[in-house]
C-alpha positions as CSV (number, residue, x, y, z in Angstrom):
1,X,-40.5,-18.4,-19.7
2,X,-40.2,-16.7,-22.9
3,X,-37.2,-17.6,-25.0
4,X,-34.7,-14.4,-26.3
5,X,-36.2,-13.7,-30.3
6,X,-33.0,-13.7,-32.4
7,X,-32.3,-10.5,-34.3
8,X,-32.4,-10.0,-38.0
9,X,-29.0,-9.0,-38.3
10,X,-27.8,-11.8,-36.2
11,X,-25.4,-13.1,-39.3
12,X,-23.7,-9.6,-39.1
13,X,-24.0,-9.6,-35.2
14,X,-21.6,-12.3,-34.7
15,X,-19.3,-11.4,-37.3
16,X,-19.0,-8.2,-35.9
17,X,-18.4,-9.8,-32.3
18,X,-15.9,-11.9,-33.8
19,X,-13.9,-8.9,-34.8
20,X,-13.8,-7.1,-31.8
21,X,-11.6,-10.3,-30.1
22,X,-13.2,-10.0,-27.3
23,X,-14.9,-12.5,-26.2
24,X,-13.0,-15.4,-24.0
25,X,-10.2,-12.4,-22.7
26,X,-9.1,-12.1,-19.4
27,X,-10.9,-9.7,-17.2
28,X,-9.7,-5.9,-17.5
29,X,-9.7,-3.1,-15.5
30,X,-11.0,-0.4,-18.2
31,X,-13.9,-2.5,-17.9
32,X,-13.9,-3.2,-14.4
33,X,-14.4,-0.1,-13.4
34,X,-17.2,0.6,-14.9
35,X,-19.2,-2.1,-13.3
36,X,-18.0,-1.8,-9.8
37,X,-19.3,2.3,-10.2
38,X,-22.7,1.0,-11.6
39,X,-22.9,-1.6,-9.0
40,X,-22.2,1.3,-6.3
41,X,-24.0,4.0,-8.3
42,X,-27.3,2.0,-8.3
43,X,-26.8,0.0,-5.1
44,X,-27.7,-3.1,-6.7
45,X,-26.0,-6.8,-5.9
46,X,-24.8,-7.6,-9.6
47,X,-23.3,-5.3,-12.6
48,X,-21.8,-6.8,-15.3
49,X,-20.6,-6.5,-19.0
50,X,-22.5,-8.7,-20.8
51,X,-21.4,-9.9,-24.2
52,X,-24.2,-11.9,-26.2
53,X,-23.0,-15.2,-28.2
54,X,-24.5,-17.5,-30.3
55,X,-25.8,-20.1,-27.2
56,X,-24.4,-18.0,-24.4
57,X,-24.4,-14.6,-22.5
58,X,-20.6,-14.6,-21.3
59,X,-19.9,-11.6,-19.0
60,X,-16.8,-9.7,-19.7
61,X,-16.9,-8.2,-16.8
62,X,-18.9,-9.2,-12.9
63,X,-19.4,-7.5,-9.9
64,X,-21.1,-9.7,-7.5
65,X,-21.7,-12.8,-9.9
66,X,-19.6,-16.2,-9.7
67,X,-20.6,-17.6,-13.2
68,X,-18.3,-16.4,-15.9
69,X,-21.6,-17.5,-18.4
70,X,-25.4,-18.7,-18.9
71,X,-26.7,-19.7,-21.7
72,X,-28.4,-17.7,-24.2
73,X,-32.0,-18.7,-23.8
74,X,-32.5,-18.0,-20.0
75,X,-30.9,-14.7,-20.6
76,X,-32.4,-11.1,-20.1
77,X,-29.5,-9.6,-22.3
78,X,-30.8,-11.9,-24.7
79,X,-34.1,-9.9,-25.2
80,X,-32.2,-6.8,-24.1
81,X,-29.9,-6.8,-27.1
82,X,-33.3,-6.8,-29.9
83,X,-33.5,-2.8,-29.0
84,X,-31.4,0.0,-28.8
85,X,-33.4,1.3,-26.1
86,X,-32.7,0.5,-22.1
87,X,-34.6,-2.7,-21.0
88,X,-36.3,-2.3,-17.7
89,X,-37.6,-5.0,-15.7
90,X,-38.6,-4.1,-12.2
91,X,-40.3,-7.0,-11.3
92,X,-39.4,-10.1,-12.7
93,X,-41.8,-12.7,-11.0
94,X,-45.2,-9.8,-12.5
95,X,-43.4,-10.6,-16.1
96,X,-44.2,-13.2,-18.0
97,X,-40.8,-13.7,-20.4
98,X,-39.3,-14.2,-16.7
99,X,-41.3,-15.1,-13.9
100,X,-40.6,-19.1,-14.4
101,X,-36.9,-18.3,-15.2
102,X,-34.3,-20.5,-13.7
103,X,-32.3,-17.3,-13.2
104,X,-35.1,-16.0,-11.5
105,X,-36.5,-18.8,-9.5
106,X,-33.3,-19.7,-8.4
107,X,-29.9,-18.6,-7.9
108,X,-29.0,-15.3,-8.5
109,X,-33.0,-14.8,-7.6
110,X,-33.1,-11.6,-10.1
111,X,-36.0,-9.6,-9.4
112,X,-34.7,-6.1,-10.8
113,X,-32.5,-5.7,-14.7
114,X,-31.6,-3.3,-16.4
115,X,-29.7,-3.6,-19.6
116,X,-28.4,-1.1,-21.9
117,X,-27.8,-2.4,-25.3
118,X,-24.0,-2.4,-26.7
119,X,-23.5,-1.3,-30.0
120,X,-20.5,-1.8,-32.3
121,X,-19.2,0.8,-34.6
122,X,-21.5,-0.5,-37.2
123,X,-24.8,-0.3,-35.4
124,X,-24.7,-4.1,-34.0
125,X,-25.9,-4.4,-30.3
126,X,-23.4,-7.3,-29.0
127,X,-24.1,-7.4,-25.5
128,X,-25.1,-5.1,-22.6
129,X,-24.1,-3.2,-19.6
130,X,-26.8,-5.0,-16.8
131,X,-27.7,-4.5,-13.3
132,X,-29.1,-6.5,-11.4
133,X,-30.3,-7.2,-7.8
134,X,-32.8,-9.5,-5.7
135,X,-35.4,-6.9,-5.0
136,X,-37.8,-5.1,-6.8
137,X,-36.4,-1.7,-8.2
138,X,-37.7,1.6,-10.3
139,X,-35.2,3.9,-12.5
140,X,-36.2,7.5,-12.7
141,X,-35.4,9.3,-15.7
142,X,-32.3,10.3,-14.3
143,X,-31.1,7.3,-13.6
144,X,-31.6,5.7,-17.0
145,X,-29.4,8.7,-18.4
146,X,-26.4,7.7,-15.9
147,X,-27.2,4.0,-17.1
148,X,-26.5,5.3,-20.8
149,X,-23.4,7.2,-20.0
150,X,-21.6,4.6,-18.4
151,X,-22.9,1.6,-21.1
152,X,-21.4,4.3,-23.5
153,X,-18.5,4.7,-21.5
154,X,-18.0,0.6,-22.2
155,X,-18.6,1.1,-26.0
156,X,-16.0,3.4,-26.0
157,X,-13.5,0.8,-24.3
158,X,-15.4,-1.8,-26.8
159,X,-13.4,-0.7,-30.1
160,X,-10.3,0.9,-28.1
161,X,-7.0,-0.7,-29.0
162,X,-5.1,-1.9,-25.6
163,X,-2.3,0.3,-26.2
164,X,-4.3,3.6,-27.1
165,X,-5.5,3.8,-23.3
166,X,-3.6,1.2,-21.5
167,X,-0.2,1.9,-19.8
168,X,1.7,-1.3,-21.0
169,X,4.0,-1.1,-18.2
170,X,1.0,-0.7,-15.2
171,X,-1.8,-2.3,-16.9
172,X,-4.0,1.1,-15.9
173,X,-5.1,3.3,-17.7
174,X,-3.0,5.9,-19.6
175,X,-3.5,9.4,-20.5
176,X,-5.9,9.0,-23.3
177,X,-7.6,6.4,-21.4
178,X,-8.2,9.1,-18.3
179,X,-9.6,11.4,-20.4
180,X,-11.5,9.2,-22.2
181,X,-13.6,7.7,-18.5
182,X,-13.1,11.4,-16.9
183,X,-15.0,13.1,-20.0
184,X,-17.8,10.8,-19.0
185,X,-17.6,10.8,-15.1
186,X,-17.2,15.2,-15.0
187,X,-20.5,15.1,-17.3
188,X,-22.2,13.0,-14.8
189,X,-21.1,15.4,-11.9
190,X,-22.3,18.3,-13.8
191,X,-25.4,16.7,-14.2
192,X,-25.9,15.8,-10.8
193,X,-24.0,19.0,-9.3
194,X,-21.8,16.9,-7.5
195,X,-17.8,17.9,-6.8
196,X,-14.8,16.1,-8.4
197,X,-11.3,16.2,-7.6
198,X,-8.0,15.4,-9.1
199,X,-5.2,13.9,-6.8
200,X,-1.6,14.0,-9.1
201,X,1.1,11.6,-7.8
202,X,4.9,12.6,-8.4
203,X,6.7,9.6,-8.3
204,X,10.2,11.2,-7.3
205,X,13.2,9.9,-8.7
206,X,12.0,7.8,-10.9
207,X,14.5,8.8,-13.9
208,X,17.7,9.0,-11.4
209,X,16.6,4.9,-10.0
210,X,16.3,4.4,-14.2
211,X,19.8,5.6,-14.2
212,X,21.1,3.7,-11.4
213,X,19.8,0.4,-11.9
214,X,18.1,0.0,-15.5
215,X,14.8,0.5,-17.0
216,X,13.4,-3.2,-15.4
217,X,13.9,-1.5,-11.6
218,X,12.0,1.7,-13.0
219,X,9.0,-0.1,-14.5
220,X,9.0,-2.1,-10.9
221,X,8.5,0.5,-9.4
222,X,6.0,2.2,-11.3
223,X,4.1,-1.4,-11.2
224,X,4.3,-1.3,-7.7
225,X,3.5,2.7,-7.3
226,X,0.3,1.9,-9.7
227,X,-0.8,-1.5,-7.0
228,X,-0.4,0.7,-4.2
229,X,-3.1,3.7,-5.6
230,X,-5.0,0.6,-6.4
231,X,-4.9,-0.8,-3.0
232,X,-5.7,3.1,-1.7
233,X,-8.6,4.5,-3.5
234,X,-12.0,3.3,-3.8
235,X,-13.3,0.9,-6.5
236,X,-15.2,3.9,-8.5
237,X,-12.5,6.3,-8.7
238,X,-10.6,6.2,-11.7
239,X,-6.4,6.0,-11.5
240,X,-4.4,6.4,-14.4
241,X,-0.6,7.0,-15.5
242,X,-0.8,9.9,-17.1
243,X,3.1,10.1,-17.7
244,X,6.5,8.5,-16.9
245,X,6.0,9.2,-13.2
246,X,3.2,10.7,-12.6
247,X,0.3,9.0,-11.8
248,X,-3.7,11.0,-11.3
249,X,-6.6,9.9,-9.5
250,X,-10.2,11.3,-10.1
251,X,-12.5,11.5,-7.3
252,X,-15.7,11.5,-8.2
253,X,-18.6,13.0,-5.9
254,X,-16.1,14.6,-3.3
255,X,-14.8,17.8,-2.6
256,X,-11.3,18.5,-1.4
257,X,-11.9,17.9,2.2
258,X,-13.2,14.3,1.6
259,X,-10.2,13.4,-1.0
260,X,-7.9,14.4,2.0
261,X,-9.8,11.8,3.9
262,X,-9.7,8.8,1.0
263,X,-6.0,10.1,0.2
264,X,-4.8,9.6,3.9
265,X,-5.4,5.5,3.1
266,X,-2.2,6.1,0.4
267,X,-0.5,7.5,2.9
268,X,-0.7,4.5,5.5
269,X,0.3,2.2,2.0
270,X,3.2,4.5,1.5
271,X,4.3,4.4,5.1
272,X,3.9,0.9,5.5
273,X,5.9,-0.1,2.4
274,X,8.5,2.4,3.4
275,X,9.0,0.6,6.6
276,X,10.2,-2.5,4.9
277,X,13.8,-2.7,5.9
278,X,14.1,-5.0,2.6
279,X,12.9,-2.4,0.1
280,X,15.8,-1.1,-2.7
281,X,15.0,2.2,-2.0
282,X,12.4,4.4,-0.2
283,X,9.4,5.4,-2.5
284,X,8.8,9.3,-2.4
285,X,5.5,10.6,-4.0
286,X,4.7,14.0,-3.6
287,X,0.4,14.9,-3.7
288,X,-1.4,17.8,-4.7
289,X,-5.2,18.3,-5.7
290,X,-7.1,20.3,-7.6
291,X,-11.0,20.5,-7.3
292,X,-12.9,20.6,-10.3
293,X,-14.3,23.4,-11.6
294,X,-16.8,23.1,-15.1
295,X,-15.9,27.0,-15.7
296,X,-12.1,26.7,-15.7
297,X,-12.3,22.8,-16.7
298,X,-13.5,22.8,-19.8
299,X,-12.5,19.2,-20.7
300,X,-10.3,16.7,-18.4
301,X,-7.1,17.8,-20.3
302,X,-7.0,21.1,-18.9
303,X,-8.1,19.5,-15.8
304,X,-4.7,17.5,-16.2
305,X,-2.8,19.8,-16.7
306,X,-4.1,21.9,-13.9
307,X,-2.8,19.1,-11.7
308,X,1.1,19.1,-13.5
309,X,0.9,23.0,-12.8
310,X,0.3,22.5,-9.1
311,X,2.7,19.4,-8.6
312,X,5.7,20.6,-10.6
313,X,4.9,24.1,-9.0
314,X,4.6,26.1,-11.9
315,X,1.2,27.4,-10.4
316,X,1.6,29.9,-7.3
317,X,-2.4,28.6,-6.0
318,X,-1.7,26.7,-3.7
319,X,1.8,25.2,-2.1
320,X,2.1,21.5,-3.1
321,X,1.5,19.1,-0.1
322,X,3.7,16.6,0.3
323,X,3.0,12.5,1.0
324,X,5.2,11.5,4.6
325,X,8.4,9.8,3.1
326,X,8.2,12.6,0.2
327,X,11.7,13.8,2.3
């Protein structure tokens, strides 16, 4: 095994980590996302958000990994960080930094990485976004350019203030933060020529219940609107609250007659909670989609606001459809 060389701006390295507050945070779901859709993008076992210490990897974000950290000089992300290119290792047992490598001999048996090196504002690579997996693996070229957008997707998130892209009230992500993932996930589609499509949520009511019973019931309910697209869509797709009340959803890699399909779990959410003889009030959401067109979508903005046309009905398209319980 060949220890991780430390790099010759390690002094600045750390400093900069420091500054970024990061390390030791609870998990978050700006980042989270982006490791569950590399973990399903690549079909590989682990992904995770890597942050490199002085003695320790710790992982900022995991998706199929127990250990919250290793230490530094078993780690791959410890040689992955000393370039700013992608580190590739196909075969770990035919390379000789880590063929005797505990993390390779034994558990999490890693025979495939690959790391792409996170770097701060000033040029510092602090960590990595890794996969990983038990069998051997090759990246084609194409593959190592989705790698890059989503590690720059978490750089983007890296130097983010919470409350510029986080809903405080939800915990999701808000408006810029949509745009901010969407700008990245539309590029890949593009790339790939694979459809996207927007689902907008109209939490009815919302400012009439505010009225009636205080702004603590209305941020309930948005909490609880927000758990249940959560609970609904799948791990990849990216939900945010994009304004008081309403909420979007981007589909990535489906056309309109497979968001129908994922949206129809929402609906069996939003039934069953409707049936709860206990419940305040009934919820009513009313849905509409829009599929994504690079022509008339120039950025996700207009894509958003595309979606607000259709829900409030202030585009003739297409009639609104409307969630069971929307009255």
């Amino acid at each position: 095994m060949i220890k991780p060389a430390i790099p010759s701006d390690e002094s600045r390295r750390l400093q900069t980590l420091r500054n970024l507050r990061i390390l030791d945070t609870p998990p978050e779901e700006r980042f989270d996302r982006v490791t569950r859709l590399a973990k399903q993008v690549f079909s590989t076992s682990i992904a995770l958000v890597s942050i490199v210490d002085a003695d320790r990897q710790w992982f900022k974000s995991r998706q199929g990994l127990d250990a919250e950290q290793t230490d530094r000089d078993i780690s791959f992300c410890g040689h992955a960080i000393l370039d700013d290119k992608i580190m590739v290792v196909n075969d770990a047992l035919t390379d000789q930094r880590f063929h005797d490598n505990p993390l390779v001999c034994g558990d999490p048996n890693i025979r495939f990485y690959a790391g792409y090196p996170l770097a701060a504002p000033d040029g510092s690579r602090v960590g990595t976004l890794c996969i990983i997996d038990d069998k051997p693996k090759d990246l084609s070229k194409e593959q190592l350019q989705i790698l890059r957008e989503l590690g720059r997707m978490v750089e983007e998130e890296l130097i983010a203030a919470d409350d510029s892209t986080v809903d405080p009230v939800t915990g999701i992500s808000n408006r810029n933060g949509f745009i901010a993932v969407a700008s990245h996930l539309l590029s890949l589609c593009k790339r790939k020529c694979d459809p996207a499509t927007l689902l907008t949520f109209h939490l009815e009511d919302l400012h009439s219940l505010e009225q009636r019973h205080g702004r603590y019931q209305g941020d309930t309910t948005a909490v609880e609107a927000a758990h249940l697209l959560m609970a609904s869509f799948r791990e990849s797709d990216v939900v945010a609250r994009i304004s008081l009340d309403v909420f979007a959803v981007l589909l990535a890699s489906t056309n309109l007659d497979g968001a129908e399909e994922v949206r129809n779990r929402f609906d069996r959410h939003l039934n069953h909670r409707n049936l709860d003889t206990s419940r305040l009030f009934e919820m009513r959401v009313q849905v509409d989609s829009v599929a994504y067109d690079e022509d008339r979508h120039k950025d996700p903005e207009m894509l958003l606001l595309d979606g607000e046309a259709r829900i409030f009905g202030t585009q003739e398209e297409q009639p609104a459809q409307t969630a069971p319980n929307a009255g």
